[in-house]
C-alpha positions as CSV (number, residue, x, y, z in Angstrom):
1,X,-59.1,37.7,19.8
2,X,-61.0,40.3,18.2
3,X,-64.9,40.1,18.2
4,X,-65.7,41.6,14.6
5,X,-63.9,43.1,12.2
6,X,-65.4,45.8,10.5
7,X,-65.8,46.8,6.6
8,X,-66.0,50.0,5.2
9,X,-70.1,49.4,4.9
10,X,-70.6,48.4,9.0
11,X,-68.8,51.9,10.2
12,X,-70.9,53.7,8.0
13,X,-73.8,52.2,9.1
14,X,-72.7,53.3,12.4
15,X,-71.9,56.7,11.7
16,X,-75.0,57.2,9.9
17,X,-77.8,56.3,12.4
18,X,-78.9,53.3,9.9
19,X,-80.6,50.4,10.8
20,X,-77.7,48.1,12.4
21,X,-75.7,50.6,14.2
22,X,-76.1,48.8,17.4
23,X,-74.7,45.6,16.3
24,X,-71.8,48.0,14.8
25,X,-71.5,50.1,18.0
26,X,-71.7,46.5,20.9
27,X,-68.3,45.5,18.8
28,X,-67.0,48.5,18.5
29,X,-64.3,48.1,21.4
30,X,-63.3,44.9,20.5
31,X,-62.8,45.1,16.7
32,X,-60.7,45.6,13.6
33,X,-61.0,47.3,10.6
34,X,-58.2,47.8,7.6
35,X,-57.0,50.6,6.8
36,X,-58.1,50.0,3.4
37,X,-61.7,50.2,4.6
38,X,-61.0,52.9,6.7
39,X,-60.0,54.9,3.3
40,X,-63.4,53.8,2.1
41,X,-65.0,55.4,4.8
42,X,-63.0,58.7,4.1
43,X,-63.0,58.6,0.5
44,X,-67.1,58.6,1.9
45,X,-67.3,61.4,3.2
46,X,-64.7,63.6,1.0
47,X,-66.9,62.9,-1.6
48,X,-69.6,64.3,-0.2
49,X,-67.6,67.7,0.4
50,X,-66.7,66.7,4.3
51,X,-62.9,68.1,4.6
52,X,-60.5,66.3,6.5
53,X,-60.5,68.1,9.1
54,X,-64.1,67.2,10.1
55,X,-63.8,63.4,9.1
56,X,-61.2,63.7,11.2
57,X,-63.2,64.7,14.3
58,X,-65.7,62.2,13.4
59,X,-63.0,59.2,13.2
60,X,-60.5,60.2,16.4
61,X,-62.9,59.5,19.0
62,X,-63.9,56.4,17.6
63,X,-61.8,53.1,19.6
64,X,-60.3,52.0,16.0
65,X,-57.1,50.8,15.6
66,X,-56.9,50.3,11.5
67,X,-55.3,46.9,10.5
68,X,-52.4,47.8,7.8
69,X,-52.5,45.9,4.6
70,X,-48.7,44.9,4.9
71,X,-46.8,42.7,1.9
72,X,-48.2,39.2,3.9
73,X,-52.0,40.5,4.1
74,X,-51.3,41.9,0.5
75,X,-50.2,38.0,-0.4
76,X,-52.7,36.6,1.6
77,X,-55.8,38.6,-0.3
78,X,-54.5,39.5,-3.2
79,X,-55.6,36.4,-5.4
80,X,-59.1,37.4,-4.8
81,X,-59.4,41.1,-4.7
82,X,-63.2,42.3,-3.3
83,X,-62.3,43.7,0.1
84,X,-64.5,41.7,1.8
85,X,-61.8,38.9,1.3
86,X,-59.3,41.3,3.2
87,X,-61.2,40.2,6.8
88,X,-60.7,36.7,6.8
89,X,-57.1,37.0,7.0
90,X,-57.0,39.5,9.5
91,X,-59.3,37.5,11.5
92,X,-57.0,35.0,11.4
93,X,-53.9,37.2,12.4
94,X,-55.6,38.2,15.3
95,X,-56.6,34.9,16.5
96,X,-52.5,34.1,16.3
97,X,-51.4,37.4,17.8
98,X,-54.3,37.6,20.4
99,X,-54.8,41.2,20.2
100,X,-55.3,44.0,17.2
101,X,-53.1,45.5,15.7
């Protein structure tokens, strides 16, 4: 099961130095995060001028394995459509499947 799973807000955190990176970085092994926040976190830094190269040398070495939002995660979120409401279901396919995706 995984421990946390992560929105586009926590990672920054994290990758900023902000206050609550160590809560982001003790889960860090053991979460999940959609690839739809994972964009958020991207589209981030692109807006700030960052190329991909370097958010890509930022990202790799971090132990994330992005969740896709396939059709069933797309059914299961899409009647309420914040992105905070895409963790709940991924929280519950990992509980099913026992390990991330």
């Amino acid at each position: 099961m995984t421990a946390a799973v992560l929105d586009a807000s926590a990672l920054l955190v994290l990758i900023l130095g902000e206050p609550g990176g160590d809560k982001v970085q003790r889960v860090l092994t053991d979460c999940a995060m959609t690839a739809v926040n994972l964009s958020e976190v991207i589209g981030h830094f692109a807006g700030i001028g960052a190329s991909e190269a370097d958010i890509r040398l930022m990202h790799d070495p971090l132990p994330l394995v992005p969740v896709a939002l396939d059709e069933e995660l797309a059914f299961a979120t899409g009647p309420d459509v914040a992105c905070d409401k895409v963790c709940r279901p991924v929280i519950r396919r990992s509980r099913v499947l026992g390990a991330r995706q």
